[in-house]
C-alpha positions in Angstrom: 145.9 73.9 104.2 145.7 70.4 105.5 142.9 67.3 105.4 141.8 64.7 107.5 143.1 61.1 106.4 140.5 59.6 103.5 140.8 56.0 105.1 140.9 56.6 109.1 139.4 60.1 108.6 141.2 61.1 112.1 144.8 61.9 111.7 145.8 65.2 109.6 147.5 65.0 106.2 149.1 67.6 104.3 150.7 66.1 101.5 148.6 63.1 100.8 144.6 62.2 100.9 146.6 59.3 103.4 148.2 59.5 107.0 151.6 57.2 107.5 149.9 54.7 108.9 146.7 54.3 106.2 149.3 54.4 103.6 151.1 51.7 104.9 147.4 49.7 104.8 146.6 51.1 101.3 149.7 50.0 100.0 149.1 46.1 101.3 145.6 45.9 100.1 147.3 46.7 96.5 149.8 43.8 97.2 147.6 41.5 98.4 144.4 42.6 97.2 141.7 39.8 98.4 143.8 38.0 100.7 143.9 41.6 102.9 139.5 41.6 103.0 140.0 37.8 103.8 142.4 38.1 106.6 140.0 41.2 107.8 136.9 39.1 107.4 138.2 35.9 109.3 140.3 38.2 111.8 138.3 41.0 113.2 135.1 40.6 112.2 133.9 39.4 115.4 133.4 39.5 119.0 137.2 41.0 121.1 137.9 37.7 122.8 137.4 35.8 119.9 139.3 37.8 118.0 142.0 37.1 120.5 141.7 33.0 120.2 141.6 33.9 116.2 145.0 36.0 116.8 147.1 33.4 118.4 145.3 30.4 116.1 146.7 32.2 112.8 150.1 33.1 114.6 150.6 29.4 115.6 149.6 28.7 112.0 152.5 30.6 110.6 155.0 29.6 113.0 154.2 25.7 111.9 154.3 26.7 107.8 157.3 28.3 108.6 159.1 25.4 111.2 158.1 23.0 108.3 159.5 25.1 105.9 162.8 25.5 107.9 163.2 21.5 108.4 162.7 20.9 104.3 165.6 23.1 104.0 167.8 21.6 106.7 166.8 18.1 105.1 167.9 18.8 101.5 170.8 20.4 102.9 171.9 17.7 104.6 171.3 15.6 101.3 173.3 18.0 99.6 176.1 17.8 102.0 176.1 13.8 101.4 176.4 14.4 97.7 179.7 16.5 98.2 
């Protein structure tokens, strides 16, 4: 006996109520919980080439938290290294 999927209701399950892919969803909205309807909220809730611009605004937004973060590290590294 086999089901459809409870959350994308098209692929086929026989195990579980979820497909690979749905669990792999249900599993981040536990992790992250409101930041996952947030994220869906400011992300695809709107028109396709908006969400596009939207896309590539967050990206570029993680790629600076994460170069900042990276050039902290090289800096208290290299104050380390002067301590030695």
């Amino acid at each position: 006996m086999y089901f459809c999927c409870v959350l994308c209701e098209k692929e086929t399950c026989y195990t579980s109520k979820f497909c690979e892919k749905c669990r792999k969803i249900k599993h981040l909205i536990n992790l992250y919980n409101e930041r996952v309807y947030e994220v869906l909220e400011k992300v695809l809730v709107r028109e396709p080439d908006k969400q596009e611009n939207k896309i590539k605004a967050e990206i570029k937004t993680e790629i600076e938290k994460k170069s900042y973060s990276l050039r902290s590290q090289k800096t208290a590294d290299k104050i380390i290294d002067k301590k030695d």
